[in-house]
N, C-alpha and C positions, 0 to 999 in steps of 0.2 A: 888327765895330765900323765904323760909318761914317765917313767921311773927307769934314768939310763943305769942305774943300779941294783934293780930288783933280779937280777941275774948272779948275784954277789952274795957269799954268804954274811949271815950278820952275826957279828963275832963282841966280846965282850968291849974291845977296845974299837969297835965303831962309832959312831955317830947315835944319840938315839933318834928313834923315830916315834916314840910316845912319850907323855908324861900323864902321869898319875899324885893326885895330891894326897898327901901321907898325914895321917888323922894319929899322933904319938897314942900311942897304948903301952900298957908295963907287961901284959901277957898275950897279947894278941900281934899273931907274927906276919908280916907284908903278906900279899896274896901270893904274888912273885915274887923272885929274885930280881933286883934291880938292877942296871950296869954302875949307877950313879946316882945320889942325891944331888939335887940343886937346894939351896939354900936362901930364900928368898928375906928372911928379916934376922939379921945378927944375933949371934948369942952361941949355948953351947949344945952340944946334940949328945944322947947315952944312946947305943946302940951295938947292937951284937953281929956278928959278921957270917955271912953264909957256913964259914967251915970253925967258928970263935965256940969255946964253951962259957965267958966270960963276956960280960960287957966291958964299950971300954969308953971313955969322955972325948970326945974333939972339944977343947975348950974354944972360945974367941972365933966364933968362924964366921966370916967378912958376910954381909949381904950379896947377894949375887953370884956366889962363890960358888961352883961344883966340886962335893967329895965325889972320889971316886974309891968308893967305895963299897962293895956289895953287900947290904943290909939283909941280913933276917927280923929282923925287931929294932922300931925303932922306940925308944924307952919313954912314956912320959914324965915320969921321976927324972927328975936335974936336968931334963929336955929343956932348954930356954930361945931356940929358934924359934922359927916359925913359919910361914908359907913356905914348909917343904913338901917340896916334887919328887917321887920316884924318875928315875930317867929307865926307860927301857927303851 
C-alpha cells in the first residue's frame, strides 16, 4: 500500500501511526515517549509527564477519550482506567 505521506516528517501533533497497550506500573517507565493516551474504559489515570517531576490525576475521563498527553509513567496506584493504548 502506498503512503502519500511517508515523505512527511512525523511530528508530535500528527496523527499516530501505532498503538501500543499500556500495562499501569508504579515504577516502571513506557518504553517510549507517547504523542497520546487513548482511553479505552472510563475512570481516572496517575501519570507523570515527559518533562513532570510530580505526578498528576486526570480524574473522570470518558471511554474512548484521547489524552494528549505525553507520559513517562503511567501510575498503577489511583489508575482506575483501563484499556489504555500508547498512541505513537
Amino acid at each position: 500500500m502506498s503512503d502519500p505521506f511517508s515523505g512527511l516528517v512525523d511530528g508530535v501533533s500528527a496523527p499516530a501511526t501505532r498503538g501500543v497497550a499500556v500495562s499501569p506500573h508504579d515504577s516502571n517507565p513506557l518504553a517510549e515517549m507517547p504523542k497520546a493516551l487513548f482511553i479505552g474504559t472510563a475512570g481516572d489515570l496517575v501519570a507523570r509527564g515527559i518533562n513532570d517531576g510530580a505526578d498528576v490525576t486526570f480524574r473522570n475521563l470518558a471511554a474512548g477519550s484521547v489524552l494528549p498527553f505525553r507520559a513517562r509513567f503511567v501510575r498503577a496506584t489511583g489508575t482506575t482506567a483501563a484499556d489504555i493504548v500508547a498512541l505513537y
